[in-house]
C-alpha positions as CSV (number, residue, x, y, z in Angstrom):
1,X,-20.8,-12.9,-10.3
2,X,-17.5,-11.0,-9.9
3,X,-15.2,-12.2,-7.2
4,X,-12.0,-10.1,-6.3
5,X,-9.7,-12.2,-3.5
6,X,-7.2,-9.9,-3.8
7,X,-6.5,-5.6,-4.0
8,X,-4.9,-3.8,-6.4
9,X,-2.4,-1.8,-4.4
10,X,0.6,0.0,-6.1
11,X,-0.2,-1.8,-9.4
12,X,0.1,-5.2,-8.2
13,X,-2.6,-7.8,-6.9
14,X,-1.7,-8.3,-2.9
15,X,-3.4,-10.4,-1.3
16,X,-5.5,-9.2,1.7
17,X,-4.1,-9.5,5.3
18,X,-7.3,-9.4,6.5
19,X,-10.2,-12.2,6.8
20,X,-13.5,-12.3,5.4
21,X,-15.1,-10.7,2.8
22,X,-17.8,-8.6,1.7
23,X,-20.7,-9.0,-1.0
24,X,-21.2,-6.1,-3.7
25,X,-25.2,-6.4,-4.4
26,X,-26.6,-4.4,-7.0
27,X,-28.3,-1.2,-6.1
28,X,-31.1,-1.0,-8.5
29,X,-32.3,-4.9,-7.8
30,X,-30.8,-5.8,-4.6
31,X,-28.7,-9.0,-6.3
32,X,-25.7,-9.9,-6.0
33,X,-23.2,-8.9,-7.7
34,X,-20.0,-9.8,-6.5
35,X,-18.0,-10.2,-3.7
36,X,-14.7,-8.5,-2.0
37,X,-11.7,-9.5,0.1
38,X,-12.5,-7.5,3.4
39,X,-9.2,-5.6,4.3
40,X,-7.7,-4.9,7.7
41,X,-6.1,-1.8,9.0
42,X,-2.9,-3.4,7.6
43,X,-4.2,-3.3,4.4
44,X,-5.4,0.2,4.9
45,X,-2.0,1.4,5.7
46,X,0.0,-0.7,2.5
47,X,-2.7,1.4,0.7
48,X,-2.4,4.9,2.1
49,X,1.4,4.8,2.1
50,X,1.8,3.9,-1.4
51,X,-0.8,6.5,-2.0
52,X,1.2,8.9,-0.2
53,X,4.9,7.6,-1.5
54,X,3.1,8.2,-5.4
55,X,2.3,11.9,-4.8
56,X,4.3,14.1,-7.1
57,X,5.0,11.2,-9.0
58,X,2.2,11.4,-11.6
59,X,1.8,14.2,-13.2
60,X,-1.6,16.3,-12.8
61,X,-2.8,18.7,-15.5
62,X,-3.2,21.8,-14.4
63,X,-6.6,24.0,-14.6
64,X,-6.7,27.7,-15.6
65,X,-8.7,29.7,-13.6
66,X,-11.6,30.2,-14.5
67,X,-13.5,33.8,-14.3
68,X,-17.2,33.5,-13.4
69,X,-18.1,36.7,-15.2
70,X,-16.1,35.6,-18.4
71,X,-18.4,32.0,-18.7
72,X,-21.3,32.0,-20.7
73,X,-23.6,31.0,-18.0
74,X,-22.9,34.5,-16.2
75,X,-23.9,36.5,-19.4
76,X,-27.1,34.6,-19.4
77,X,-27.6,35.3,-15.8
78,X,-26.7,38.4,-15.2
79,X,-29.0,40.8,-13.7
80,X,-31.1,38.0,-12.6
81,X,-32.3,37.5,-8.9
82,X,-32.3,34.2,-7.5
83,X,-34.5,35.6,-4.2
84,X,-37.7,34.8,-4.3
């Protein structure tokens, strides 16, 4: 079994403000699996304002757009109706 007592918030382990903690069973067989620190809203906001202080920090690769009628998909497709 996995046990995790602590988050992983802006790259370091911090360890929850909140008490408690939650088990991780396994969907397929219902067994557990592991087990979680449960978090407060503290932790929630240490979270979502690092989140938030890291935008524009990483960079993101950037997707071309994309025609629908240039894909191969379309040219199979094409004159097709999907009514019924």
């Amino acid at each position: 079994m996995i046990v995790f007592d602590k988050f992983l918030i802006d790259g370091e382990w911090v360890a929850p403000d909140g008490r408690g903690h939650f088990d991780v069973h396994d969907a397929a067989t219902e067994e557990l699996m592991g087990r979680v620190p449960g978090g407060s809203p503290v932790d929630v906001d240490r979270a979502a304002a690092t989140a938030r202080s890291s935008r524009g920090r990483c960079p993101r690769p950037r997707s071309e757009p994309r025609c629908c009628a240039s894909s191969p998909r379309a040219s199979t497709s094409a004159g097709r109706s999907w009514s019924r």
